[in-house]
C-alpha positions in Angstrom: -28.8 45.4 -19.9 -30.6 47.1 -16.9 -28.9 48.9 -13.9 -30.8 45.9 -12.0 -30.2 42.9 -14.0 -26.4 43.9 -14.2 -26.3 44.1 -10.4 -27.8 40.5 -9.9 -25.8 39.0 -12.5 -22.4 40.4 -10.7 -24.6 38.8 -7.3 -25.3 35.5 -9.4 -21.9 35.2 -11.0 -20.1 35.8 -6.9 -22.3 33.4 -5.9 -21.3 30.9 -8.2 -17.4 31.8 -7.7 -17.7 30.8 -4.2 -20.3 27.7 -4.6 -17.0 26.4 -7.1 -13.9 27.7 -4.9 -15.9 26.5 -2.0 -13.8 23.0 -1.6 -10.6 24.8 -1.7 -9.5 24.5 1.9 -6.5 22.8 2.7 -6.5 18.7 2.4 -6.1 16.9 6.1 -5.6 14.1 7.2 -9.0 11.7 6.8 -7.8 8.3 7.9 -4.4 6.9 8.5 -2.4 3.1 9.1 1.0 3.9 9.7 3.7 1.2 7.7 5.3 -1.2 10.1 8.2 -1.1 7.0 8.7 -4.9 8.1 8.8 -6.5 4.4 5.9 -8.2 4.5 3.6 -7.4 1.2 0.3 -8.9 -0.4 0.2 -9.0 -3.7 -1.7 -6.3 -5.7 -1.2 -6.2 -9.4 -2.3 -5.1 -12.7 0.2 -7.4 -15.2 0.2 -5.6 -18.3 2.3 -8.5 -19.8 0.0 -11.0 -19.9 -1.9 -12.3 -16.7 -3.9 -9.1 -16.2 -5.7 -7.8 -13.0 -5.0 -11.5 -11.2 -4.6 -10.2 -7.5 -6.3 -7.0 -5.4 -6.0 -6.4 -2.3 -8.3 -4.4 -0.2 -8.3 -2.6 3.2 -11.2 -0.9 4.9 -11.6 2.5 6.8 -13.7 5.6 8.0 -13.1 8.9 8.2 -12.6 10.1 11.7 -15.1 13.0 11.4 -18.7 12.0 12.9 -20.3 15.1 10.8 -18.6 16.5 8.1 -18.0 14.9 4.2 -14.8 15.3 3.0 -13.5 15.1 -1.0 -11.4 12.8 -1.6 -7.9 14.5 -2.6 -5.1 12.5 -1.5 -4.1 8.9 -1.0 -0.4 7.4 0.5 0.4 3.9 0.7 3.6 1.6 1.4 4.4 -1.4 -0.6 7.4 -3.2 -2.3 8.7 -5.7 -5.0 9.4 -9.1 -4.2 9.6 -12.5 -6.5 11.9 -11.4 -7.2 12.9 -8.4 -5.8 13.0 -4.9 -7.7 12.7 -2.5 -8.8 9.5 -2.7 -11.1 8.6 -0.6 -14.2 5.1 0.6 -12.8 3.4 2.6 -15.2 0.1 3.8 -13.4 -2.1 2.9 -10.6 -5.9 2.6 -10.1 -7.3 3.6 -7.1 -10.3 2.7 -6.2 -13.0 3.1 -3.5 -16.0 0.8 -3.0 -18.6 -0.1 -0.9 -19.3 -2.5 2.1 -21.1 -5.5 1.7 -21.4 -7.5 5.1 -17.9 -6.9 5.6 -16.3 -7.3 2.5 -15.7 -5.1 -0.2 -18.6 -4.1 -2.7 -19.6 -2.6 -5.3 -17.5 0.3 -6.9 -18.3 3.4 -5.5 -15.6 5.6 -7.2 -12.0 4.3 -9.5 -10.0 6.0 -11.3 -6.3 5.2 -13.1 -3.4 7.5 -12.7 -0.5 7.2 -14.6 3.2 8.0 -13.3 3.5 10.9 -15.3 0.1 12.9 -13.2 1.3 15.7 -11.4 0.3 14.8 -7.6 2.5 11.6 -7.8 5.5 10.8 -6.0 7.4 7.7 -5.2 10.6 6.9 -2.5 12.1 3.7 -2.6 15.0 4.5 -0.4 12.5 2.7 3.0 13.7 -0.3 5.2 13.5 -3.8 3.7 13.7 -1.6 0.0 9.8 -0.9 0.2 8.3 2.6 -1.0 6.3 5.0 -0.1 3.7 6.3 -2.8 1.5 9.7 -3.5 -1.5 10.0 -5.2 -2.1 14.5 -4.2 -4.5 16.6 -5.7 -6.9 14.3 -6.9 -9.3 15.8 -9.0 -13.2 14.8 -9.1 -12.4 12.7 -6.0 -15.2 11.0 -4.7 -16.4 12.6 -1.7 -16.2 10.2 1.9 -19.2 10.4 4.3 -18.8 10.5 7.9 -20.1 6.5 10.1 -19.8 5.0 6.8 -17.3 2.1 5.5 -15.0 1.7 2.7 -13.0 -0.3 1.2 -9.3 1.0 -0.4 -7.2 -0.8 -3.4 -4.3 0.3 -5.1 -3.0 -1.4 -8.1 -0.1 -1.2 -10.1 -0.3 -1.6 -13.8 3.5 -3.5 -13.9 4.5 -6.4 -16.2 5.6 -9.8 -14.2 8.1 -10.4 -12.9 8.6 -8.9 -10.4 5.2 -9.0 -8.4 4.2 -5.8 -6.4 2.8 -5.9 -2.8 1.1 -4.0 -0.8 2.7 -3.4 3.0 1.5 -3.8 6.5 0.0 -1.0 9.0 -1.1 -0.8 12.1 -4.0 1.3 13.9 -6.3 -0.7 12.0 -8.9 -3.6 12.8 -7.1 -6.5 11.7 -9.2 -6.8 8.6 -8.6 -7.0 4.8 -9.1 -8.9 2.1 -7.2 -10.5 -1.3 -8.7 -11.8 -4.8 -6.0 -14.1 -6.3 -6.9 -15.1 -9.3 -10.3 -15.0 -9.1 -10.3 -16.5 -5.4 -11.3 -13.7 -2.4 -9.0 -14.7 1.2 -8.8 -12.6 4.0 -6.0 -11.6 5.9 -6.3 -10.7 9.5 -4.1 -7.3 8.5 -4.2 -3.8 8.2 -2.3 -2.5 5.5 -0.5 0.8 4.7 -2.3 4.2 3.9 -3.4 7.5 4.8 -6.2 9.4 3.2 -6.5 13.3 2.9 -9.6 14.8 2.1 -10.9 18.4 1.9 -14.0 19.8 4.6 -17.5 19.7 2.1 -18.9 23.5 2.0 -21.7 23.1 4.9 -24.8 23.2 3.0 -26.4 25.6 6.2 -23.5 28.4 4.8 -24.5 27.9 1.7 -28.3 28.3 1.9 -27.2 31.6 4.0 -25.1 33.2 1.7 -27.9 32.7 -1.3 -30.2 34.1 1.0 -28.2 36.6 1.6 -27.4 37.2 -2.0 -31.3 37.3 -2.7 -32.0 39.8 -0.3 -29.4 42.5 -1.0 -30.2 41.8 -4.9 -34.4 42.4 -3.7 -33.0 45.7 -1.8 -31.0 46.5 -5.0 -34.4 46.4 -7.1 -36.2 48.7 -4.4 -33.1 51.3 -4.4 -33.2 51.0 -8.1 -37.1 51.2 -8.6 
């Protein structure tokens, strides 16, 4: 291989080192409805013992940035046992993100199942009224949230009934959410309990500078060499 071509093959391989590393900044916080930990919870479930997928609850947000996309890396929410009371043997969760549709959840835009055992997840049941707090971190291949636009969030627990699982109340919210039970969609007239994280999108304008940049010194390379 040529003085040259090994010069913009280092250049080509930088380049791509930074176009990959490029999303990792530190996660902040995307959206947020802080738990009123008040015991009331919607019922979200998975029921791996029989019933199935018969209730989902969903809330909707935006990210609070007006300009900048954001990867999805990390999800909390609040929720409890009740009918009876727990604790539960959950065994994953399936998050999912979906469109809007006249202001109602969509179609599925992004849904993925974690189980217990996945390194970013965390659980505290030790909360007023014996709800929990949950963690979803370091999400990978999250889907990636654009700014002025409207999703929807659920989170359901792949747990045999009895007990049911419930999702918990927020606040900060617009009052809005929605609940299929068994095949029938209510709403609510609550916000439930989550915060989202996300990690800043590299900003394609740095990005187009930096090849640019790359092409150039690898053009005055070629001269130098030639």
């Amino acid at each position: 291989m040529g003085s040259f071509n090994r010069l913009l093959f280092a250049a080509v391989a930088i380049t791509l080192l930074l176009l990959c590393g490029a999303p990792a900044f530190a996660d902040v916080e995307v959206y947020m409805q802080p738990p009123t930990l008040n015991g009331i919870l919607y019922a979200s479930q998975n029921d791996v013992g029989g019933f199935g997928k018969f209730a989902t609850v969903y809330d909707n947000f935006q990210i609070y940035s007006h300009t900048t996309p954001y990867y999805l890396d990390d999800v909390e929410w609040f929720g409890g046992y009740f009918n009876p009371g727990g604790p539960g043997n959950i065994t994953g969760w399936t998050i999912s993100l979906y469109a809007d549709n006249a202001g109602q959840p969509g179609g599925v835009l992004w849904s993925r199942n974690f189980g217990v055992t996945y390194l970013g997840y965390m659980e505290n049941c030790n909360l007023p009224f014996g709800m929990c707090s949950y963690d979803m971190d370091g999400i990978k291949f999250g889907s990636t949230l654009m700014p002025k636009t409207t999703y929807w969030l659920s989170v359901v627990p792949d747990i045999t009934f009895p007990p049911q699982w419930g999702w918990g109340t927020g606040v900060m919210g617009d009052n809005l959410a929605y609940q299929d039970f068994f095949g029938t969609r209510s709403p609510l007239g609550v916000d439930l309990a989550f915060n989202v994280q996300g990690i800043p999108t590299p900003d394609p304008g740095t990005l187009i500078l930096l090849g640019t940049g790359i092409l150039g010194l690898a053009g005055t390379l070629r001269r130098r060499l030639f």
